[in-house]
C-alpha positions as CSV (number, residue, x, y, z in Angstrom):
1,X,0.0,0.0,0.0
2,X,2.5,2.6,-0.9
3,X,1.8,6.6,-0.6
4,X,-0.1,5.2,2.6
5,X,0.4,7.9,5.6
6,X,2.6,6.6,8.5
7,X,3.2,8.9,12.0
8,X,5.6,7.9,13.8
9,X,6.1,9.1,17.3
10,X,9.4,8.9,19.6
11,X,11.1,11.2,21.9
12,X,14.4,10.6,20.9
13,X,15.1,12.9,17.6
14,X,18.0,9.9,16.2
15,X,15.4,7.1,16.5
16,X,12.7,9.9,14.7
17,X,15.5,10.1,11.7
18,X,16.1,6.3,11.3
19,X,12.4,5.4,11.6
20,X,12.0,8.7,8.5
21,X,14.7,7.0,6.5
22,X,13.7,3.6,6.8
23,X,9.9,4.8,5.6
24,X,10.4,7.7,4.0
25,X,10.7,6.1,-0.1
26,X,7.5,4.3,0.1
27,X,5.8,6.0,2.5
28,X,4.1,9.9,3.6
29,X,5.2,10.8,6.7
30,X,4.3,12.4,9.9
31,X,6.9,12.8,13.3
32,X,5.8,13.1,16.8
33,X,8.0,13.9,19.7
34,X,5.4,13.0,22.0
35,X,1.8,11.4,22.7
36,X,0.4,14.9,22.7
37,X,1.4,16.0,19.4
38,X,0.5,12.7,18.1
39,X,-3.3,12.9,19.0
40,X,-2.9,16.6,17.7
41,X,-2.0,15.1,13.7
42,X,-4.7,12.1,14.2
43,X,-7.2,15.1,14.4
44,X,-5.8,16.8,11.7
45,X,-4.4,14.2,8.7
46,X,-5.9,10.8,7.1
47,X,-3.2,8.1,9.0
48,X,-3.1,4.6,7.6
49,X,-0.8,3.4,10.4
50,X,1.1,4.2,13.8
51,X,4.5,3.0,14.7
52,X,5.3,4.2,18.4
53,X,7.9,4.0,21.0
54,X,6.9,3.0,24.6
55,X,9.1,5.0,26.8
56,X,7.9,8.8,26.3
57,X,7.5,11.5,28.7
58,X,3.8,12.4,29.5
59,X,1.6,10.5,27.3
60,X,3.4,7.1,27.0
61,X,3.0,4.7,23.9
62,X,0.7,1.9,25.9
63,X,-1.5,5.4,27.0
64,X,-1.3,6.5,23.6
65,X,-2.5,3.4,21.6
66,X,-5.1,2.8,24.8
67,X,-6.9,6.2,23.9
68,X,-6.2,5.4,19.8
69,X,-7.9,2.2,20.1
70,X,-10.9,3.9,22.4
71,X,-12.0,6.3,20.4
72,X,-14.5,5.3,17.7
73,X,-12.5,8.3,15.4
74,X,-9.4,6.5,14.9
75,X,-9.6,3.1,16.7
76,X,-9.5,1.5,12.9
77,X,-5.7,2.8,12.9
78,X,-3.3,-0.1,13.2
79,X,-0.7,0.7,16.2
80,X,3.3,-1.0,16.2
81,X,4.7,-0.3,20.0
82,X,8.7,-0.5,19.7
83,X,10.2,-1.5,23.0
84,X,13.4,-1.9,24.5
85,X,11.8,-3.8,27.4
86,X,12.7,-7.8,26.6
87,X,9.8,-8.9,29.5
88,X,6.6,-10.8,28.5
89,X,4.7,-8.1,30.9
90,X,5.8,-5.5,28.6
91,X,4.3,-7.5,25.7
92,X,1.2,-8.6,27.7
93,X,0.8,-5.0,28.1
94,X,1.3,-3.8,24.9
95,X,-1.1,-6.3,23.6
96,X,-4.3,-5.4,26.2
97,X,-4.1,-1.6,25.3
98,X,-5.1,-3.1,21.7
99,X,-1.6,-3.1,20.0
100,X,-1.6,-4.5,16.6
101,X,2.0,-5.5,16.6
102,X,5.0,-5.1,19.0
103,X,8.9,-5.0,18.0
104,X,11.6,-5.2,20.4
105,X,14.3,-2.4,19.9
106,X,16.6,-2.9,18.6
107,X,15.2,-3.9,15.3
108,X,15.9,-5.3,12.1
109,X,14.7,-2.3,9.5
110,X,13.7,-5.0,6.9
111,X,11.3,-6.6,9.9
112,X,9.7,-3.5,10.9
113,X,8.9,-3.0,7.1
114,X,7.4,-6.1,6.7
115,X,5.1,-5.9,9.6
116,X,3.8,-2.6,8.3
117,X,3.4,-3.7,4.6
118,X,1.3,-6.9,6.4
119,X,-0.6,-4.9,8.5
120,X,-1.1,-2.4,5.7
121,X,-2.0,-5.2,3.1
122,X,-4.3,-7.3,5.2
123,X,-6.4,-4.3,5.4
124,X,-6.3,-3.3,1.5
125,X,-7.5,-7.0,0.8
126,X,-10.9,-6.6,3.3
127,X,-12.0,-3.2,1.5
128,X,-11.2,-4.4,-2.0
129,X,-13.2,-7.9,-1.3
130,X,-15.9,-5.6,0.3
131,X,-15.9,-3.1,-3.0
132,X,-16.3,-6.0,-5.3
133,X,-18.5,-7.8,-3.5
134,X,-22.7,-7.4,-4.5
135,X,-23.6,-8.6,-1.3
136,X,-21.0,-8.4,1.0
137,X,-21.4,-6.8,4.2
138,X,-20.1,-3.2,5.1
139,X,-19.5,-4.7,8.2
140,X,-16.0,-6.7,6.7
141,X,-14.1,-3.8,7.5
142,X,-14.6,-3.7,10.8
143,X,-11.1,-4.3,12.5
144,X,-13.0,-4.0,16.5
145,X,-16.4,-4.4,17.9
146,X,-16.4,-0.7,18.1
147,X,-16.1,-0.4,14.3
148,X,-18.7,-2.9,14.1
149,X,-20.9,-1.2,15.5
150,X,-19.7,2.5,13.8
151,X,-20.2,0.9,10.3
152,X,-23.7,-1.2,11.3
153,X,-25.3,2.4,12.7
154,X,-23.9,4.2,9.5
155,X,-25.2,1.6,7.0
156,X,-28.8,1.2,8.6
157,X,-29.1,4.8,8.0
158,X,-28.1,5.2,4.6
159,X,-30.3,2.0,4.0
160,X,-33.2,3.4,5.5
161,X,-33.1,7.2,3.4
162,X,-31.3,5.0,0.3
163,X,-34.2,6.6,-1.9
164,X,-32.9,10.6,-1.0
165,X,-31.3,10.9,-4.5
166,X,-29.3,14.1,-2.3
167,X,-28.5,11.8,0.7
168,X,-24.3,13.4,1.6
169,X,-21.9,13.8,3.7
170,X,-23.0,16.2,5.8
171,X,-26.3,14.0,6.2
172,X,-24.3,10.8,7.7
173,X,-21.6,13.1,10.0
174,X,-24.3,14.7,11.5
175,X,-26.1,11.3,11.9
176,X,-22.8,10.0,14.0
177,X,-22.0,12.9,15.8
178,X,-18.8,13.7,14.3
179,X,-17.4,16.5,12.2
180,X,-17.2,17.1,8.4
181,X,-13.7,16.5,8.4
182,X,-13.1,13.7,11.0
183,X,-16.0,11.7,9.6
184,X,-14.4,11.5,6.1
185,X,-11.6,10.6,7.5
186,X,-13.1,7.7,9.6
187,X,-14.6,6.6,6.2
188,X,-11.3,7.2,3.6
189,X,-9.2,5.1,6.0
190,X,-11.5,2.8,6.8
191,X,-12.7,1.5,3.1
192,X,-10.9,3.7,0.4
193,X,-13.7,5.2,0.0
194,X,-15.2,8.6,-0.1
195,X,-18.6,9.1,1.6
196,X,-19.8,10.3,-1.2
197,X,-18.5,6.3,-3.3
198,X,-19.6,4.7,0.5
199,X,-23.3,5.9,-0.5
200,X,-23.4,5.0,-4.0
201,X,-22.0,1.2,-3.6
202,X,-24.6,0.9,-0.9
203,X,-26.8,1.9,-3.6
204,X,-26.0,-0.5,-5.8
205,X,-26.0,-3.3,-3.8
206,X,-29.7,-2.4,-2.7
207,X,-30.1,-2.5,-6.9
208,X,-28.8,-6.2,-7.0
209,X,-30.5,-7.0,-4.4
210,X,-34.4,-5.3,-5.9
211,X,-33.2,-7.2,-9.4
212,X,-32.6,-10.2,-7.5
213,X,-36.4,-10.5,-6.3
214,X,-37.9,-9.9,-9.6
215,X,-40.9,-8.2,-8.7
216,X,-39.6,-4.3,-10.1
217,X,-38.9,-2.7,-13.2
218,X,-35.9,-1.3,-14.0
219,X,-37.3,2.3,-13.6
220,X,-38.7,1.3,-10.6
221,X,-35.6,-0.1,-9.4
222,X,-33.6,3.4,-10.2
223,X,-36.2,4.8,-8.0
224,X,-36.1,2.4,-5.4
225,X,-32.4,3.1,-5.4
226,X,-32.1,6.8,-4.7
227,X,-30.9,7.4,-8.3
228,X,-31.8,10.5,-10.0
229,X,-32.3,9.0,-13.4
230,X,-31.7,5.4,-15.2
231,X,-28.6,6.7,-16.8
232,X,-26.9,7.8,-13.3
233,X,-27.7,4.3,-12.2
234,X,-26.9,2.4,-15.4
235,X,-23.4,4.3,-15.2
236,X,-23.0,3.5,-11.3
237,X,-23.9,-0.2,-11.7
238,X,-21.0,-0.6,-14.8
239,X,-18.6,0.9,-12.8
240,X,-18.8,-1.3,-9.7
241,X,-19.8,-4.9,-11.4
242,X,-18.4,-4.8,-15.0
243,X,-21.7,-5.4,-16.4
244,X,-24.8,-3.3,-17.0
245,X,-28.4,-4.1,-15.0
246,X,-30.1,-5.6,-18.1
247,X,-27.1,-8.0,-17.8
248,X,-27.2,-9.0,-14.6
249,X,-30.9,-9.4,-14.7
250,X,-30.1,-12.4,-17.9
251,X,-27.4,-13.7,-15.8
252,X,-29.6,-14.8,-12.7
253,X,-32.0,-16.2,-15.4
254,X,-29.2,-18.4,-16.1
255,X,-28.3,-19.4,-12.9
């Protein structure tokens, strides 16, 4: 997942420049002296993935990935604690504050790319499966219960005003009590997606699922979709299956 965002957070400046050169080919970058200034860039930039030290002054790395993985805004963020402590209670730790992965300093450079390209390409496989998939479950992205339930509260609603042709952004941030900004954020680095591209696959997989039953017309189905007109839909449905409606219509007949 290259030109993915990384913000990397340690105290000590030599470590910060090793870490940026190790990362910095493949890789935007954001440095952190500190826990503080680290929860200041999650509220301001789109982060795909965390790599923090443990031993920090003030907000520590287990504090740090505890209140990461806590709040419903960036909990989806994968978190690597790096640890000069050799101790199983240091691992324990690190792994019941919700750490993703932990590396013992000091560390191989080649290893600590690895587990961020795994971490990083585990994820990219669940949104692309859930992207291409008619009837797959928004759900399949969740990484935690508490995206779960973020993604469950967000697709019931779009579901239920799926025929607002106007249905937006602004609509669903407001709906989960979150900003413009930090909401579209949630979404980009939770599935790829925009909001706005969220909306109109949930659209289209309502369509497969009205052409499934059988019972509407295509005009009918447009409608029932929140499409403004059978040329916005048509267009929509080509995009994310390959095929047009009429076609997927004659391919159930087949089956």
């Amino acid at each position: 997942m290259m030109n993915a965002a990384l913000l990397l957070v340690d105290d000590n400046e030599d470590i910060l420049e090793f870490l940026s050169e190790v990362f910095g080919e493949n890789y935007q970058l954001h440095l952190a002296r500190n826990g503080k200034d680290a929860l200041n860039i999650l509220d301001k930039h789109l982060i795909d993935l965390l790599i923090s030290d443990i031993m920090m002054p003030g907000i520590d790395g287990f504090e740090l990935c505890e209140t990461i993985k806590s709040k419903v805004e960036y909990c989806h963020i994968p978190v690597i604690l790096l640890t000069s402590k050799n101790s199983f209670k240091a691992k324990i730790s690190g792994l019941e504050v919700g750490a993703d992965a932990y590396v013992q300093k000091p560390f191989s450079p080649k290893f600590l790319q690895l587990q961020v390209a795994n971490l990083l390409g585990n994820r990219l496989k669940i949104r692309d499966h859930f992207a291409n998939s008619p009837f797959e479950d928004v759900r399949v992205m969740a990484q935690s219960k508490t995206d779960e339930l973020f993604l469950k509260k967000l697709d019931d609603y779009i579901r239920k005003n799926i025929k607002d042709s106007n249905l937006d952004i602004d609509q669903l941030a407001e709906h989960m009590n979150m900003s413009r900004p930090t909401f579209y954020r949630k979404i980009k680095s939770l599935s790829s997606l925009s909001p706005k591209d969220l909306i109109d696959i949930t659209r289209v997989k309502r369509a497969t699922e009205l052409i499934a039953q059988n019972e509407y017309t295509l005009f009918e189905i447009t409608k029932l979709s929140g499409y403004s007109s059978q040329t916005a839909f048509g267009k929509s449905f080509q995009k994310h299956f390959n095929l047009s409606p009429m076609e997927y219509h004659a391919s159930l007949e087949k089956k």
